[in-house]
N, C-alpha and C positions, 0 to 999 in steps of 0.2 A: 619252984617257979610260981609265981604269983599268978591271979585270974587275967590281968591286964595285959600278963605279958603274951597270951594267944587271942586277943580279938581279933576278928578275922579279917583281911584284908585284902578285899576287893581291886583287883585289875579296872586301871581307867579303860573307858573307850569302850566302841561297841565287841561283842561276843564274835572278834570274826581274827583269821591269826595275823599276827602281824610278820616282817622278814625273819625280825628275830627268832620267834616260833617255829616258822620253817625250816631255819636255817639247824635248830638244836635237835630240832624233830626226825630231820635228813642227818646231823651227824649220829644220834644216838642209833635210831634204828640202821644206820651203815656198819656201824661195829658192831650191831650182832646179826648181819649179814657176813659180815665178814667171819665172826664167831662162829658161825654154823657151816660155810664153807671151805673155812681151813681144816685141814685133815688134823686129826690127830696125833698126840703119840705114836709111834711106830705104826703107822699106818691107823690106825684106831680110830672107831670114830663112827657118827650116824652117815648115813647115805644120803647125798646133796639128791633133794627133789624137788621138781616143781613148786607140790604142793607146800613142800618145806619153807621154800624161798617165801610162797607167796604169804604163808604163814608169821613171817619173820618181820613180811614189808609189811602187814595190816595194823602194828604196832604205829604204823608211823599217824595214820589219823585222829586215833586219839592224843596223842604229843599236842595235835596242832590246835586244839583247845585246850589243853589243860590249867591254864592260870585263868580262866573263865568256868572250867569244871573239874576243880583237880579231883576231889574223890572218886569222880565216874571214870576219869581219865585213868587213874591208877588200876581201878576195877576191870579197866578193858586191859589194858595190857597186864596187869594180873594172870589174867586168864589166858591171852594170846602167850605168857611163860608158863603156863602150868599146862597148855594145849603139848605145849615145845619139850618140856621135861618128863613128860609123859611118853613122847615119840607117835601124839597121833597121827600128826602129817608125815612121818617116815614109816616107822617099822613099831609097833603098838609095843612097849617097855625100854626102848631102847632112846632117849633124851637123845634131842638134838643139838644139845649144845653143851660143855662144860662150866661157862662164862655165868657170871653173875648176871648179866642184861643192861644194856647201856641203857634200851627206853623204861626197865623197871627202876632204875637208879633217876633218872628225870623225871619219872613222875611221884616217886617218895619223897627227894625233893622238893619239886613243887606242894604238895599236900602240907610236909612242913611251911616250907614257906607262905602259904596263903590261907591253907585250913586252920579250924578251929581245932582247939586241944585233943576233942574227942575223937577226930579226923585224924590227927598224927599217933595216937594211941592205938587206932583198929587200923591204920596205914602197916603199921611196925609189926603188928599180930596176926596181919594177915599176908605181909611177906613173908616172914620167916618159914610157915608152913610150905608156902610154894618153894621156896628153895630146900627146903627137907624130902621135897618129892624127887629134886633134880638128884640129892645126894642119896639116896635110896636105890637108886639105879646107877652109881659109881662108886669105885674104891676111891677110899679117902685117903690120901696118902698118910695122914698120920688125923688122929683125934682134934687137934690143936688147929690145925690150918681148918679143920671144918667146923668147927665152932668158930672160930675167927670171922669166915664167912661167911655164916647163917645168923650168927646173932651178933659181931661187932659190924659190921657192913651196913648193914640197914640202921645203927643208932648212930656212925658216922655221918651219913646222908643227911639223917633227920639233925644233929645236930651241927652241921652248912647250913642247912637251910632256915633252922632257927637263928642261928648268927646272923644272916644274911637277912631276915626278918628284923632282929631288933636294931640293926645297922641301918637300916632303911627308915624305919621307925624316926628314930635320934634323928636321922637327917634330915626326915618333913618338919619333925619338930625345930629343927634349927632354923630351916628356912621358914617358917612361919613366925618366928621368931624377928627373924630380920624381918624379914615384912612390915612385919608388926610396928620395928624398930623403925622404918622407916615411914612410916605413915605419921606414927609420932610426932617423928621431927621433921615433917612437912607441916602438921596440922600446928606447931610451935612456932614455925617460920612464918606461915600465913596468917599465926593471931597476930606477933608480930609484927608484920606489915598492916593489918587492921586497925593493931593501937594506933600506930602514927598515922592512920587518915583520918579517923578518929578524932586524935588530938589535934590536926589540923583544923579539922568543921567547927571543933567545940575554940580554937584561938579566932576561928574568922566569925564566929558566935559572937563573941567579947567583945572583936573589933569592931561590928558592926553595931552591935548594940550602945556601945558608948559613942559612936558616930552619931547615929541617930538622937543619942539624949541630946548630943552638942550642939545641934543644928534642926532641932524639931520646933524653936520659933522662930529663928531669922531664916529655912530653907526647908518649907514643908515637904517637896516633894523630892529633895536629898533624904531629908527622913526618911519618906515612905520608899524610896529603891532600897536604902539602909536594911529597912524591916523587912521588903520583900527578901531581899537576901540573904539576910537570919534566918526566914521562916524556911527558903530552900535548904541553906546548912541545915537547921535543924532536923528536917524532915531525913537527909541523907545521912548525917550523924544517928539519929535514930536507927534505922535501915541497918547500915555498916556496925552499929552496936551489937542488934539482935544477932548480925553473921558471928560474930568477935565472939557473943556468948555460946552461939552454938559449938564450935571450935572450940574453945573453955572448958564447956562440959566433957571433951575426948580428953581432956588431959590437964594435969595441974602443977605439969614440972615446971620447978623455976627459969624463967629467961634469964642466962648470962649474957648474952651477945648484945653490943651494945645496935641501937637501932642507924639504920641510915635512909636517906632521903630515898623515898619509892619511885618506881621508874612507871609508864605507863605507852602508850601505845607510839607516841612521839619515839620511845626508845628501839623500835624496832630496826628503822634503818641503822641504827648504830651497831645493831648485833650483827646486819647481814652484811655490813662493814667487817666487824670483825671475822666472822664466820670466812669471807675470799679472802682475808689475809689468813688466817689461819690453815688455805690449803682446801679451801673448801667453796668452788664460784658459786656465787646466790645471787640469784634476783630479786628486787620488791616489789609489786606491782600495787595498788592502791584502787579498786573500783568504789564507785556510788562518792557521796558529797562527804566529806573530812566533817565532823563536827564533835565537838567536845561532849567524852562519856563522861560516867563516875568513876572514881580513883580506883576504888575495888574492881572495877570493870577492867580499864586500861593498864589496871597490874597483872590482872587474872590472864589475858591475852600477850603480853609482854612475857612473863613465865612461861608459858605453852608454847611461845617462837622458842623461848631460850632452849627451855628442854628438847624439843624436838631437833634444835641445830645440833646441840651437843651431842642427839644421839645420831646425829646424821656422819657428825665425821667420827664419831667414834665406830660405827658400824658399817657406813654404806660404802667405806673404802674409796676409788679412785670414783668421785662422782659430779654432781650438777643438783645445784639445791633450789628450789624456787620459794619464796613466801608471796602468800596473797594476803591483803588485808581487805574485806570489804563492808562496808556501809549499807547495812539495809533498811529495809522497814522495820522497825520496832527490832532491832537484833543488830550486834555485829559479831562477823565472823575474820579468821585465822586461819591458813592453811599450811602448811609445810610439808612440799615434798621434793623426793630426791630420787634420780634413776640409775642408784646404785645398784651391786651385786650381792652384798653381804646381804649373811644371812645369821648374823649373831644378836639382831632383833629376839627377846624372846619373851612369849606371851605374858601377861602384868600375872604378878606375883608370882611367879615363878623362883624368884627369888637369883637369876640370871637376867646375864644383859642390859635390856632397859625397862625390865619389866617392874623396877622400885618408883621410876620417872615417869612410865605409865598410872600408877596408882596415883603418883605426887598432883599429877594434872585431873585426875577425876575428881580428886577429892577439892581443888580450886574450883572447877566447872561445877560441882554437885551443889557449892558454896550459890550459888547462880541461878539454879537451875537450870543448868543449859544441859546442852549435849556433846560428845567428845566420841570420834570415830578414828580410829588407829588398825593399820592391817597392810599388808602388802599391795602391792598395783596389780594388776595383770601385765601393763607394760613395762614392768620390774621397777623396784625400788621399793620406798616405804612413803606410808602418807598420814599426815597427822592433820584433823581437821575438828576444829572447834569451836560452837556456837553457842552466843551467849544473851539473851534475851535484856533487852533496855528496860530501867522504869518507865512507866508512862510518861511522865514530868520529863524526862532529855528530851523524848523525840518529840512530844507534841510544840513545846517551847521552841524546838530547832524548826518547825515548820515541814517536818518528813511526813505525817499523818494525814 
């Protein structure tokens, strides 16, 4: 095995157990509850004691941190099985149990699965010994079964848990992967949509300027609206270029898809048309005064309703969808929400749910510099909201300033 294949790997989240932890920690230390108080062979067997029980159930505390401290975890109940194969808490020589140990098998486990190489090495060296004590104070029914279960028992364990480690592995890497793949081909889409505003500014360039040569002696001040108009394209051309290069620089796959006409904030009511026929009632509402963004701007908002309708009926099941559009000072905003029950929303990159359409919309907003807020309600449902700063030149021109 290679060095790569045991770097160690850390449990998300804070140090505290989660259901699952308790729920493994409760079943392992019950079967060697149970182990300790079924009787024997023909009667045979340690003496069911207090101190025994309570010996048996102290295993269960360490369990419930162990994918936050597997080596110490193993080391306690270690010792809570070597206390037990010894017969301190019953009768001093006489082992309390014949069982291998449900919580020493989950926490050798764990060690493999989370610890570092050197941790599953002294994990496996330092069981074996404790189960040599247990078998020291029993007849072995035959040589074979006791070696079976002193040294093939504990390299089972460890190799589950390394399976289960490089199986885990392969699959962050897959979804990082997709992620990956998907950010891609959102940041493709987007340059995309950028050429053609682009090439729009740079045709209303052309037109404008040959306007103006036409008509710069028989209608001076045709001319000069001409120019001033070039000068706006250019200046927004400019702008929407440097996004286009930034975008460029994430990626240099070739575009197959042929391009089509961009849609922009106009297109909104059309989706929440479609979105109630689709099964899904929405409202539009519109605050502050209507006035004309840039292209990139009223695309950028236009994608962030579309995504978050799609993820509304794809997730929020039998629901009630609202979009706001509003107009403000120096910024417009986006909102979409819905007062579904689903709950198959799932945090960005994650690599489920809508956590790829999450990332598609940061990376549009980041384009922007704006902001983009996504998360549950308290009054249920999901809400996606998104704010996207104006150049100076719309609002001040529009008379908003």
């Amino acid at each position: 095995m290679g060095r790569d294949f045991f770097p160690p790997v850390p449990p998300t989240g804070r140090a505290r157990p989660t259901p699952g932890d308790v729920l493994v920690a409760v079943v392992a230390v019950g079967l060697d509850v149970l182990a300790y108080t079924a009787p024997g062979e023909e009667g045979t067997g340690a003496p069911v004691t207090v101190p025994g029980v309570l010996l048996v159930v102290s295993g269960l505390l360490p369990l419930l941190f162990r994918r936050h401290h597997p080596v110490a975890a193993l080391g306690a109940v270690l010792a809570v099985q070597l206390a037990g194969n010894l017969g301190l808490a019953v009768d001093p020589g006489t082992p309390m149990t014949n069982s291998y140990g449900g919580a020493v098998a989950v926490a050798l486990y764990t060690v493999a699965r989370y610890g570092e190489r050197r941790a599953v090495v002294l994990g496996v060296a330092a069981t074996v010994p404790v189960q040599l004590v247990r078998y020291g104070h029993n007849d072995v029914p035959s040589l074979g079964v006791g070696i079976t279960d002193v040294l093939l028992t504990p390299c089972l364990i460890v190799a589950v848990g390394l399976a289960v480690r490089q199986w885990k592995r392969q699959l962050d890497i897959n979804r990082k992967l997709l992620a990956d793949r998907a950010v891609t081909e959102e940041r493709r889409r987007i340059a995309r949509e950028l050429h053609d505003i682009v090439a729009h500014h740079i045709t209303t360039m052309y037109l404008m300027s040959g306007g103006a040569r036409s008509t710069l002696d028989r209608d001076p001040d045709t001319a000069r609206e001409a120019l001033v108009t070039l000068e706006e394209s250019g200046r927004t051309a400019l702008r929407e270029m440097r996004q286009l290069l930034g975008v460029l620089r994430s990626t240099d796959a070739p575009e197959e898809t042929p391009s089509e006409p961009q849609p922009g904030v106009e297109g909104i009511e059309r989706l929440v048309a479609e979105s109630t026929a689709a099964g899904l009632p929405t409202e539009f509402h519109v605050t502050g005064r209507p006035r004309p963004l840039p292209m990139t701007v009223g695309l950028t908002l236009y994608r962030i309703a579309q995504e978050a309708l799609t993820n509304a009926r794809k997730h929020a099941g039998p629901a009630r969808a609202t979009v706001r559009l509003a107009y403000r000072e120096g910024r417009v905003t986006v909102e979409v929400t819905d007062d579904g029950a689903g709950n198959g929303r799932a945090p960005e990159g994650s690599g489920t749910g809508g956590g790829y359409g999450l990332l598609g919309m940061r990376e549009r907003i980041a384009l922007h510099d704006g902001s983009l807020q996504t998360g549950s309600r308290e009054e249920g449902g999901f809400r996606v909201a998104a704010s996207v700063p104006l150049p100076v030149a719309s609002y001040e021109k529009d008379g908003t300033r």
